[in-house]
C-alpha positions in Angstrom: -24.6 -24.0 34.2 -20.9 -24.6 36.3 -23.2 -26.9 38.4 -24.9 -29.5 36.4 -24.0 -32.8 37.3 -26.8 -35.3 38.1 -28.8 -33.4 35.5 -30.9 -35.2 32.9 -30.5 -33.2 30.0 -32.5 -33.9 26.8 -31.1 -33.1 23.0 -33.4 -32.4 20.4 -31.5 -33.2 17.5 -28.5 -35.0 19.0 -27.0 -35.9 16.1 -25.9 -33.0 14.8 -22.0 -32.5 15.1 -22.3 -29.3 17.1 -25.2 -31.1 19.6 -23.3 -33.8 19.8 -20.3 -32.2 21.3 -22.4 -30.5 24.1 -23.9 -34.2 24.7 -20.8 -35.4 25.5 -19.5 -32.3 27.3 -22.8 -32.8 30.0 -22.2 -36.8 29.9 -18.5 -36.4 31.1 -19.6 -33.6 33.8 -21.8 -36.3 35.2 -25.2 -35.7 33.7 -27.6 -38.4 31.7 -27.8 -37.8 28.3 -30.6 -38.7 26.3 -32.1 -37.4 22.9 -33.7 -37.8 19.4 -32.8 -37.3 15.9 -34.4 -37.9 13.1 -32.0 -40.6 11.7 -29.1 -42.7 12.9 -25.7 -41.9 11.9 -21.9 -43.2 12.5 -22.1 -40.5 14.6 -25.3 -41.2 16.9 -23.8 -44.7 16.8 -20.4 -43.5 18.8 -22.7 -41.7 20.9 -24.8 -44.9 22.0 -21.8 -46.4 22.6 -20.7 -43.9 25.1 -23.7 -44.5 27.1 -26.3 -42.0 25.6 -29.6 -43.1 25.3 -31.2 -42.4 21.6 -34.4 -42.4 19.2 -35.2 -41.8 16.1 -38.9 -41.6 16.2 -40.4 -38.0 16.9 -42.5 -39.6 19.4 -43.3 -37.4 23.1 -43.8 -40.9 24.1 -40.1 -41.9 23.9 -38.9 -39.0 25.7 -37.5 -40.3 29.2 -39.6 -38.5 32.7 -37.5 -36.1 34.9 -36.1 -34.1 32.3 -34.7 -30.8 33.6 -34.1 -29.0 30.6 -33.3 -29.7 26.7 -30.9 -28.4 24.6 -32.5 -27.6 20.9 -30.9 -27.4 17.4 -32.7 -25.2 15.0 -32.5 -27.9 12.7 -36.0 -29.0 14.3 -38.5 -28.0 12.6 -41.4 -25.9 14.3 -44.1 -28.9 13.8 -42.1 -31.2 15.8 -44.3 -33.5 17.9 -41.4 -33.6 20.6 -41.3 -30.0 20.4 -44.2 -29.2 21.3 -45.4 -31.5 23.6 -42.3 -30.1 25.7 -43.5 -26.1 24.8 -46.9 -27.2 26.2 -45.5 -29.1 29.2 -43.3 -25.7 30.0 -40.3 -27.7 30.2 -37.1 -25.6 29.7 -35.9 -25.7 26.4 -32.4 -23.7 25.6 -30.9 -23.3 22.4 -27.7 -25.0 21.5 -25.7 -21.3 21.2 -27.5 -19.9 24.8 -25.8 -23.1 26.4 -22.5 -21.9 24.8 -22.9 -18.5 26.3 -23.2 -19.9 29.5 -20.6 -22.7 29.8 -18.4 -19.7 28.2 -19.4 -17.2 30.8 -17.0 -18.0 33.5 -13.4 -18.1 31.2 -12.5 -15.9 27.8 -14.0 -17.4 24.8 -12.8 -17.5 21.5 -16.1 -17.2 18.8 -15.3 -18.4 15.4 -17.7 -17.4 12.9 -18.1 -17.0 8.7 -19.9 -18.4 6.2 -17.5 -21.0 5.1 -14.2 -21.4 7.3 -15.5 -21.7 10.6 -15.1 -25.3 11.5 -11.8 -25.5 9.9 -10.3 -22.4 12.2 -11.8 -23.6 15.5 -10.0 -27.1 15.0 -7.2 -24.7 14.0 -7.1 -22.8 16.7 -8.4 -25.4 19.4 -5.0 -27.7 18.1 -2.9 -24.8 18.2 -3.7 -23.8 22.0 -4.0 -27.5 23.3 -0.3 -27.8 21.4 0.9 -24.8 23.6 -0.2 -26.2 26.8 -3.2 -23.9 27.6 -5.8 -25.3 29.9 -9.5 -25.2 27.8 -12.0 -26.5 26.2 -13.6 -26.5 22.7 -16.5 -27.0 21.4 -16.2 -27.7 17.5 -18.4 -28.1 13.9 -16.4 -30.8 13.1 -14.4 -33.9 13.6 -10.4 -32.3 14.0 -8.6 -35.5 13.2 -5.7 -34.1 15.4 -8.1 -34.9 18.6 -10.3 -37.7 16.8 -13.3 -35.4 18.5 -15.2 -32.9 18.1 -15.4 -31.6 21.7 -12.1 -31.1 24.4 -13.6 -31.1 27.9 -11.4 -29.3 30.4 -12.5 -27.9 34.1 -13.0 -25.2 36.2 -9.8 -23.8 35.4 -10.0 -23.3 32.4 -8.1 -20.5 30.8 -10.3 -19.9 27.3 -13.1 -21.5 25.7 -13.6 -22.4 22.2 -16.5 -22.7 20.4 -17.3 -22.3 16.2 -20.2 -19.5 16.0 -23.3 -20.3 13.4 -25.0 -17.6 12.0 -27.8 -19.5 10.9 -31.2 -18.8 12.9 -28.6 -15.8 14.2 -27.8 -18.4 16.9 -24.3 -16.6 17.3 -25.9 -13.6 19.0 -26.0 -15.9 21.9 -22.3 -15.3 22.6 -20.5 -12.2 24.3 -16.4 -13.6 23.2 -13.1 -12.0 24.0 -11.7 -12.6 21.0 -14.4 -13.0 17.8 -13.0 -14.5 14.2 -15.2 -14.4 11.1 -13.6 -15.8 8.0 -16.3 -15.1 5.6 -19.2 -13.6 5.0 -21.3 -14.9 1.9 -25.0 -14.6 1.1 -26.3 -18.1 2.7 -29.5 -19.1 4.5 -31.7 -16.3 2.7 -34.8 -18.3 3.9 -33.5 -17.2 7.3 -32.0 -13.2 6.5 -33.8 -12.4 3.0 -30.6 -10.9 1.6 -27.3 -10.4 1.7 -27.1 -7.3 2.8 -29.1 -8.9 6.2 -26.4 -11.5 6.5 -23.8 -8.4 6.5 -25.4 -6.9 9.3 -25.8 -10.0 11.3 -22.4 -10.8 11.4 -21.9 -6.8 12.2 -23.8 -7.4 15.4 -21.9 -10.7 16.5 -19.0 -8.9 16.5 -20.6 -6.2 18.8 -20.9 -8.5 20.9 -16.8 -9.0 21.0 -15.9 -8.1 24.6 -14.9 -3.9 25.0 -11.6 -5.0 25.7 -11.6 -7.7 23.6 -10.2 -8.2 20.1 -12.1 -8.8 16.1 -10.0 -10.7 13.8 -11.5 -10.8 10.2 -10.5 -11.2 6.7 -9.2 -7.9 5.4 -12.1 -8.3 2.4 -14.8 -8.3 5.3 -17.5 -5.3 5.9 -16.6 -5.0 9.3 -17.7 -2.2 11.5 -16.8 -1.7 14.9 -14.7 0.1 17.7 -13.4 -3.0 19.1 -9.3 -3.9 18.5 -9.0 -4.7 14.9 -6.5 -7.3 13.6 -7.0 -7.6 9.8 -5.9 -10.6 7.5 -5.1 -11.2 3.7 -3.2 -11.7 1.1 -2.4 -7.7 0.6 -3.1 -4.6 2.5 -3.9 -6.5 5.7 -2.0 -6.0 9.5 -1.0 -9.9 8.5 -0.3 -10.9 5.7 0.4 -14.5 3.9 4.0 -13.9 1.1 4.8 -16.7 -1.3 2.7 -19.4 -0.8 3.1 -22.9 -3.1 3.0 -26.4 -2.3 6.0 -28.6 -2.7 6.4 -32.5 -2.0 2.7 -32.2 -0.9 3.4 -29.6 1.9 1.7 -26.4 1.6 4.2 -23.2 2.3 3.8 -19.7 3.0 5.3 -16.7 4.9 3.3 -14.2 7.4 4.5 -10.1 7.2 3.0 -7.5 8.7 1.8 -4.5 8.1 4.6 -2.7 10.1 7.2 -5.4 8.0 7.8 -7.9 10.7 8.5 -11.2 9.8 7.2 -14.1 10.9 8.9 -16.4 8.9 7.6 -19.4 7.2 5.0 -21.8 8.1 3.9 -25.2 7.0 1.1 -27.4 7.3 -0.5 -30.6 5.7 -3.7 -28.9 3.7 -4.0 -27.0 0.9 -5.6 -23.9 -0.5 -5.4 -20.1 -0.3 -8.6 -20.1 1.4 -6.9 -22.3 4.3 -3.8 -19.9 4.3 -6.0 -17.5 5.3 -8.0 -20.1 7.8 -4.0 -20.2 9.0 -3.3 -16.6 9.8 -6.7 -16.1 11.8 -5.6 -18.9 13.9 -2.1 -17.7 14.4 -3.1 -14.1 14.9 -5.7 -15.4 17.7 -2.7 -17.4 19.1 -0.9 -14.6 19.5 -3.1 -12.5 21.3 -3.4 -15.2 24.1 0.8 -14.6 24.1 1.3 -18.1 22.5 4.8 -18.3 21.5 5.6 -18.4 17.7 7.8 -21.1 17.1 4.7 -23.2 19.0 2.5 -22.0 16.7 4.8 -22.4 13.8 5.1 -26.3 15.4 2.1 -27.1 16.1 0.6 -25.7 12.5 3.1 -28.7 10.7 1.3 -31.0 13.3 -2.3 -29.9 12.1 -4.4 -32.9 10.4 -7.3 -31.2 9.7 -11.1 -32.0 9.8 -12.7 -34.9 8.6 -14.9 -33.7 5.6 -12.9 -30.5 4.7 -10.4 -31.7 1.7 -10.6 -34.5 3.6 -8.1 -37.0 1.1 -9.6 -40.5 2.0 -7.2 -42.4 -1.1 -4.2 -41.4 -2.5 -2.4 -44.3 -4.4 -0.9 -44.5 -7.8 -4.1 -44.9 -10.1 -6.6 -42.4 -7.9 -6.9 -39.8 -5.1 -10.0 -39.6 -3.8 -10.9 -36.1 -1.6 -14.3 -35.7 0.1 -15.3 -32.2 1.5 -17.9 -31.1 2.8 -18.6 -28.1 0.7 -22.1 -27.0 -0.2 -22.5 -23.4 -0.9 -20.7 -22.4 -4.6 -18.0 -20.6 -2.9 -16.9 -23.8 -1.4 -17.1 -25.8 -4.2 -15.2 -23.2 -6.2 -12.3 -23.1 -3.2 -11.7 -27.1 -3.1 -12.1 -27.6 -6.9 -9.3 -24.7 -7.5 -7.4 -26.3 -4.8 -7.6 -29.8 -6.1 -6.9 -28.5 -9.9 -3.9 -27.0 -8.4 -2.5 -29.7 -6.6 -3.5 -32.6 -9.0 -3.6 -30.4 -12.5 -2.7 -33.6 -15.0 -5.4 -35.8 -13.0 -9.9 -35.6 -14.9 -11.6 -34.3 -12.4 -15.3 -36.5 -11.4 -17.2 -34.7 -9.1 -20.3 -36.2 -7.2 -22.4 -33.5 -5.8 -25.7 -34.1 -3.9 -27.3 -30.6 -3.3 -28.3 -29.4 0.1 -31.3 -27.7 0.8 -34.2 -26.8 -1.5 -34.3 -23.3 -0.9 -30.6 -23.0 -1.5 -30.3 -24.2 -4.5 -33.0 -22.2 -5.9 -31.0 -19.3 -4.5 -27.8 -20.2 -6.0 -28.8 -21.9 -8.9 -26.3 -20.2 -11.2 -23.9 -20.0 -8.9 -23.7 -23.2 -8.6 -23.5 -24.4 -12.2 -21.0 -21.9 -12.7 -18.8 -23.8 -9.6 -19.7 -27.4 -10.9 -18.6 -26.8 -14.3 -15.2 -26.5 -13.1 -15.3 -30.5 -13.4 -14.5 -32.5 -16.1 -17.0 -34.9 -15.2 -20.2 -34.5 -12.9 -22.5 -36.8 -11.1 -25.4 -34.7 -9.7 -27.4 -36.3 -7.1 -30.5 -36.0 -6.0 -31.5 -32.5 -3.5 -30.9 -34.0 0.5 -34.3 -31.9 1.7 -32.7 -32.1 5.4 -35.6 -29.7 7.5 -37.4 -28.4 3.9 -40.2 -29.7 1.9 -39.9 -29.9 -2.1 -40.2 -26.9 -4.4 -42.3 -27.1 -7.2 -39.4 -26.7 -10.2 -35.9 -26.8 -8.2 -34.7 -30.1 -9.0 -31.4 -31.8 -9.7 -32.1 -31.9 -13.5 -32.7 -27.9 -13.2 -29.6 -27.3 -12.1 -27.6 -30.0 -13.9 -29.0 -27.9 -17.6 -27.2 -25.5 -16.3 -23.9 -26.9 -15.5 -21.6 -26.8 -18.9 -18.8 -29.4 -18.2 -17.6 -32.3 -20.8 -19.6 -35.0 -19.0 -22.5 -34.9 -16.7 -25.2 -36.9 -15.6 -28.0 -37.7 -12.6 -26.8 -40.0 -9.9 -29.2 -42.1 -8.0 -28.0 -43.3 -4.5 -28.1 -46.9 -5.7 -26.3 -46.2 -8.9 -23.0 -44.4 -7.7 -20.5 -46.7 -6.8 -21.1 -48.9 -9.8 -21.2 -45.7 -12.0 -17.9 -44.8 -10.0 -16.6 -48.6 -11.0 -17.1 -48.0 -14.6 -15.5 -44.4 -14.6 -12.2 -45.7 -12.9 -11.7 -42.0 -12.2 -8.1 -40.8 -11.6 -9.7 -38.2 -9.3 -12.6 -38.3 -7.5 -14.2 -35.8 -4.9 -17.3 -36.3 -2.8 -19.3 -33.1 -2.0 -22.1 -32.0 0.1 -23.5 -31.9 3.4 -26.3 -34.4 3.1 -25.6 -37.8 3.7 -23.2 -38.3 1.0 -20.7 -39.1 3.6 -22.4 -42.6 4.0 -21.1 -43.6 1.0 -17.1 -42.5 1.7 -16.2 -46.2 3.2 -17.8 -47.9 0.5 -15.8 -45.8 -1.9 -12.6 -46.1 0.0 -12.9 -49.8 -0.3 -13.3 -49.8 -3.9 -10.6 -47.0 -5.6 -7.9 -48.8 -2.6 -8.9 -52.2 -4.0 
């Protein structure tokens, strides 16, 4: 995989943010890049415009001759025509996590894995090390604002690779890293593992997969087995722990102890939430073990800007803020609503919602009533299927009965930013990980009007 330029490399699903950063890793080592997705995007957009040639037709007669291999997402589904008219035509088909493994292979990786978390510590952790000077490349779920990318594309010398880990389809048992992270571990993707207890072991056997010498660096709250190096985090009763955490002047504050009472002194950065405290001491811990100087770390961490999409605050003026995120799983919700309640607690809370997946939200159902009804106000849109077909029964309206908050109502696509003009709401958060986003420069333009 070292030596691939001149390849032409197809993407099945090029869209996707985590495809989309290997696209444009193989464009700048000198391949051509060409793929399908199933629908255009800002995203596939910036990608045309760096040269990649895209469709959005599953049609095996748009795919280009001479392929030498393609690069899949699990996101396609198994009765893709494109799929299998490559299957039948034995052309090499690698999963997006296998091509990890192998551009990893050759330096010490960092894996970040979790249920929720994930995409926010690689951008962490990726900022941190590019801050200290370390020669590497990243590979990220997301758009880190610091980097305006989702991808850093160093050489042959690189020192460490770092790449966010997805447990769905089990994709992250692709990777052997030095040093493994998981943030989180909730029940997620049951259509995939069945149960929770499944998901547990899953994530038991990514970290086995933590090099013998290497380190495991978890959440102190985790069921984490292994004989690998241990480095726990948490709030108590953790090797690191965060002291005294508060926001003040819009600044979020907090200390790191250890176990063994050194300390580290206190740290600042420009997002908010315990759950990204914790995102925080994973990152600095993992900076640490790759003997990254403190005050650096302390440094860069004030320099951080985040992720797009992740308590991403798009308006902030003196009649509205307007946050979107892209949480959609009930903890998530639960995490950015807290966090926005405690940072804005005199501000009505409207929250637009659109659902992702069929089969999780008939999983979650309760759960996630029980996280929407945090709101003051709620507009529920429609379920984005994404890869699923409809199930008889779980609907929007199903879960909005459920859903006790003082206003709440059904959203279509076409009504929402003229329901949002007639709200004039003094704080507004976007949710999900359909294509809600779409809407987030159309809503910009009208709460900074």
């Amino acid at each position: 995989m070292n030596k691939i330029a001149e390849q032409n490399i197809y993407f099945l699903g090029i869209g996707g943010i985590g495809m989309s950063a290997l696209a444009r890793y193989f464009q700048k080592k000198g391949c051509k890049v060409s793929g399908y997705d199933k629908t255009p995007s800002p995203l596939t957009a910036r990608l045309e415009e760096e040269g990649m040639t895209i469709h959005y037709e599953d049609n095996p007669n748009l795919i280009p001759d001479d392929i030498d291999f393609v690069v899949l997402t699990p996101a396609i589904p198994s009765d893709s025509l494109e799929l299998n008219y490559l299957r039948e035509r034995n052309v090499r088909i690698i999963k997006r996590a296998e091509v990890l493994g192998e551009i990893s292979r050759h330096s010490k990786s960092i894996a970040v894995a979790g249920s929720h978390g994930k995409t926010t510590v690689t951008s962490m952790v990726t900022h941190l090390l590019k801050y200290s000077g370390k020669k590497m490349s990243a590979f990220i779920g997301g758009i880190a604002k610091n980097i305006n990318s989702n991808v850093v594309i160093g050489d042959e010398n690189d020192e460490l690779v770092v790449m966010e880990a997805d447990e769905f389809d089990r994709s992250f048992l692709k990777l052997s890293p030095y040093l493994s992270i998981v943030t989180s571990i909730d029940a997620d993707h049951l259509d995939i593992y069945g149960d929770k207890e499944q998901v547990v072991e899953s994530f038991n056997q990514f970290v086995e997969k933590t090099a013998a010498d290497g380190v495991v660096v978890h959440n102190n709250k985790l069921q984490i087995v292994t004989d690998r190096k241990k480095i726990t985090y948490g709030i108590e009763d953790a090797d690191f722990m965060a002291r005294n955490i508060r926001v003040e002047n819009g600044v979020t504050k907090f200390s790191v102890v250890t176990k063994e009472g050194h300390d580290y002194g206190e740290f600042r950065m420009h997002i908010y939430g315990e759950h990204n405290v914790m995102n925080a001491l994973s990152a600095i811990i993992s900076c640490l073990c790759f003997d990254v100087d403190i005050e650096v770390i302390r440094e860069g961490l004030a320099e951080f800007q985040g992720v797009l999409r992740r308590f991403d605050i798009r308006v902030k003026n003196d009649n509205v803020c307007y946050i979107d995120d892209y949480a959609h799983h009930p903890e998530e919700i639960k995490a950015s609503l807290r966090a926005a309640k405690t940072i804005f607690p005199d501000k009505e809370m409207t929250v637009i919602f659109q659902p992702h997946l069929f089969t999780r939200t008939r999983d979650f159902m309760l759960e996630f009533a029980d996280a929407l009804s945090l709101a003051d106000r709620l507009l529920l849109m429609e379920i984005y299927p994404a890869r699923e077909k409809a199930i008889p029964g779980i609907t929007s309206s199903a879960l909005l009965e459920k859903v006790s908050c003082k206003e709440k109502f059904i959203c279509q696509k076409e009504e929402l930013l003229e329901m949002v003009k007639n709200i004039k709401p003094q704080l507004l958060i976007t949710m999900g990980a359909g294509d809600i986003d779409r809407f987030v420069p159309q809503l910009e333009t009208l709460l900074d009007s």
